[in-house]
N, C-alpha and C positions, 0 to 999 in steps of 0.2 A: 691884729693885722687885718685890712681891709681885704673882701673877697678881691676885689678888684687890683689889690696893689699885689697879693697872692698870688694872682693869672700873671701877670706882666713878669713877675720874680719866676714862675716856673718859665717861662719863655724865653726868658733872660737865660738860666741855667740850658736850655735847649740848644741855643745859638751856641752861648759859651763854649759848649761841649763841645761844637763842629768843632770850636777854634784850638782848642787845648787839644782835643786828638788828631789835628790835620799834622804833626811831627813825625806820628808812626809808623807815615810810610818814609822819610826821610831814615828812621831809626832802623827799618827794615832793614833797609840797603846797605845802612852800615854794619851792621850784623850780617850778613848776605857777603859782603865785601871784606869783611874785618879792617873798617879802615873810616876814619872818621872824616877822610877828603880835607876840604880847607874851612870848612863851615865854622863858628865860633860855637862857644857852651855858652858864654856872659849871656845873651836873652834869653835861655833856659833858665838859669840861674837867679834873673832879676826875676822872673815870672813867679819862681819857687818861692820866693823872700814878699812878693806881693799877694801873690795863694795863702802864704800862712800869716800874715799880718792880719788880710779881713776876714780870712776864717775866725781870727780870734777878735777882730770889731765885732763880728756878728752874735758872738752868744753874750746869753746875760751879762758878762762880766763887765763887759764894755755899753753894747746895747742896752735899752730899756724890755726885759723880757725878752721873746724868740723874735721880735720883729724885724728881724733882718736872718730871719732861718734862709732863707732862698741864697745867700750871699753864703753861708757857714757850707750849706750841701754841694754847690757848685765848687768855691776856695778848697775846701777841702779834697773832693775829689781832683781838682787840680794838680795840688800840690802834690798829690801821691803822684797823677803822670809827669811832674817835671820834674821831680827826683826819682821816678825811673828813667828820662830822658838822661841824667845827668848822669847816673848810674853806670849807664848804656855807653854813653861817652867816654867815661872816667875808663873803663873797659877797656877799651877798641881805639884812646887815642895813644900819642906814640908817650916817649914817657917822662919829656920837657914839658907836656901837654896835658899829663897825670895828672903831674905836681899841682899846675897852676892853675886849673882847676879842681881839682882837690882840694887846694888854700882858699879858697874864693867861695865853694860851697861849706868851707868849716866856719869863714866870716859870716856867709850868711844867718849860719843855723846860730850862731853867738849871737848875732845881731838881732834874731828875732826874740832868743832867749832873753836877754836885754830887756826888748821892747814889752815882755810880760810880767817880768819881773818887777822891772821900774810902775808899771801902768798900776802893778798890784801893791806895793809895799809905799811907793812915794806918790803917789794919786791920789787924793783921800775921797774924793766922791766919781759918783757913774761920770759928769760934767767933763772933769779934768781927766778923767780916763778916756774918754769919747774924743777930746782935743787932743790929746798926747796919740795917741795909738791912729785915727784918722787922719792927723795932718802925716806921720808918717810912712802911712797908706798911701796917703794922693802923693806923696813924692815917689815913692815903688811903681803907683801906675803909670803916671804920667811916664815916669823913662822907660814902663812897660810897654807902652803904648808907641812911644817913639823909636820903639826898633825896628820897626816895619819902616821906619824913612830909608833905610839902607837900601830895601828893597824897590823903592821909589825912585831913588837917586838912579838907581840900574836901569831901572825901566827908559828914564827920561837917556842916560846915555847911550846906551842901545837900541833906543827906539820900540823895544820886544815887550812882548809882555809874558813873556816865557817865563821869569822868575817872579809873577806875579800875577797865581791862577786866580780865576775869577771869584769862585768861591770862596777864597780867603778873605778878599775884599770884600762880598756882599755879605758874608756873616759876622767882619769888621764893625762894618754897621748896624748891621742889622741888633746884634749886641749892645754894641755901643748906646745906639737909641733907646732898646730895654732898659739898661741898668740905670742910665739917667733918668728913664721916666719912674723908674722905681725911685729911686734917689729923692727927686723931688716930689713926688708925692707924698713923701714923709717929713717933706723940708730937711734931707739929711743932704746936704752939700759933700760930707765926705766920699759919698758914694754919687753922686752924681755930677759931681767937677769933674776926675778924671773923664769917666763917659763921653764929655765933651770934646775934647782931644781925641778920642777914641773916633767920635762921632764926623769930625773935620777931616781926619784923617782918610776915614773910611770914603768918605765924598772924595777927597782927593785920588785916591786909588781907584774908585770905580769911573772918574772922569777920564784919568791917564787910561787904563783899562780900553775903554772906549775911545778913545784917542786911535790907540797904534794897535787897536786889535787887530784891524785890516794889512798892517804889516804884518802879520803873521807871525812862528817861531823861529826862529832862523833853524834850518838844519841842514838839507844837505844843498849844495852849491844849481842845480837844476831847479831851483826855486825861484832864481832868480830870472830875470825878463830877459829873456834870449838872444834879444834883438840890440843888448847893451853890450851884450857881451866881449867886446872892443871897448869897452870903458871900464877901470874899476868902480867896485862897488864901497858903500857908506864902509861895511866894515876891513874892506881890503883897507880903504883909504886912513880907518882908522890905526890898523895893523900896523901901515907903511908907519905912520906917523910916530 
C-alpha cells in the first residue's frame, strides 16, 4: 500500500469517525429520556449491514493483502457503534418497535452471514469474491448515503437548518471526498463509486446549509420581525394549512 494512499485512508477513517459518532448525543437523550421520540432505527441498521460488508471487503479474503486495512479499522469500529446505537434503541423503544426492529437487525446479521459464506464456499478466486461482496457493498452504501436526503427534504420544507447541523454536512464530504480518493487511487471503483454520492450529497447540504442559515433555528416566537407581527408567519401559515 502506497505511503500516500495510507495518509488519505487514515484521514478518511478521521472524518468518518466524526460521522459515525455524531448519534451519541442523539442516543444520550434517549437514555436521559427513556424514550426513543419518533426518530427511525432502519439508518442505523442499513449503516450496521454496510460497516460489516466492507470490513470484510477489506481483509485478505476479499482484498489483495491488507491494501484496504484503512477501510477494515474504520468499518469495523463502526459497526460496533451502530449495533450499540441499535442496541440502545431496541432498549428504550416501545414494544411494537422492539419487535420490528429486532427482525430487521436479525435480517441484517443473516444477510451479512450469507454474503461470507457464499463469497467463501461458491467464489472460487479473490476476482469473483471482490465482485460478489463489492457490488453488494455499493448497494448498502449508496442507500447509506441516501438517508441523509430525509434530512434535506426538511430543511428545503422548513426553510431551517436546525435538523441539519453543519458539521454533519462538512464531514459528509469531507469523507466522502477521502474515501473516493482512496478508492481510485487503487482503481477500486467499489470503494470509490459510493463516495460519490456521498460526495454530491455532501455539496448539496452544505449549499442548502448556506442558503437558509440566515433564517436561523426557529425557536421561540420573539424571533420573529416585530413589525409583521399583524401578519402570519411561513410557519403559522403552514400550521393553518
Amino acid at each position: 500500500m502506497g505511503v500516500l494512499r495510507l495518509a488519505v485512508g487514515v484521514m478518511g477513517n478521521i472524518a468518518t469517525l466524526s460521522l459515525y459518532t455524531a448519534p451519541i448525543i442523539t442516543f444520550t437523550r434517549v437514555i436521559r429520556k427513556k424514550n426513543t421520540e419518533e426518530f427511525s432505527c432502519i439508518p442505523y441498521i442499513i449503516s450496521a449491514l454496510a460497516c460489516l460488508i466492507y470490513a470484510f471487503y477489506g481483509t485478505p479474503v476479499v482484498s489483495y493483502g491488507w491494501e484496504n486495512l484503512p477501510v477494515v479499522t474504520i468499518d469495523c469500529l463502526g459497526s460496533l457503534l451502530e449495533s450499540s446505537f441499535i442496541i440502545i434503541y431496541i432498549c428504550f423503544a416501545p414494544v411494537r418497535e422492539k419487535v420490528k426492529v429486532a427482525a430487521l437487525s436479525i435480517l441484517m446479521i443473516l444477510s451479512f452471514v450469507f454474503v461470507v459464506l457464499f463469497s467463501i464456499f461458491a467464489c472460487h478466486d479473490r476476482h469473483q469474491r471482490k465482485l460478489f461482496v463489492g457490488s453488494i457493498g455499493v448497494v448498502a452504501a449508496v442507500v447509506m448515503y441516501g438517508s441523509p436526503l430525509v434530512a434535506v427534504k426538511t430543511v428545503v420544507e422548513t426553510k431551517s437548518v436546525e435538523y441539519m447541523p453543519f458539521y454533519l454536512s462538512f464531514f459528509t464530504l469531507t469523507s466522502s471526498v477521502l474515501w473516493m480518493t482512496f478508492g481510485l487511487m487503487n482503481f477500486d471503483l467499489f470503494i470509490g463509486t459510493p463516495s460519490i454520492m456521498g460526495s454530491i450529497l455532501g455539496v448539496l447540504q452544505l449549499a442548502l446549509y448556506f442558503k437558509y442559515r440566515k433564517r436561523g433555528i426557529k425557536e421561540e416566537p420573539n424571533k420573529w420581525d416585530i413589525e409583521k407581527k399583524g401578519e402570519k408567519t411561513d410557519v403559522e401559515l403552514q400550521i393553518a394549512g
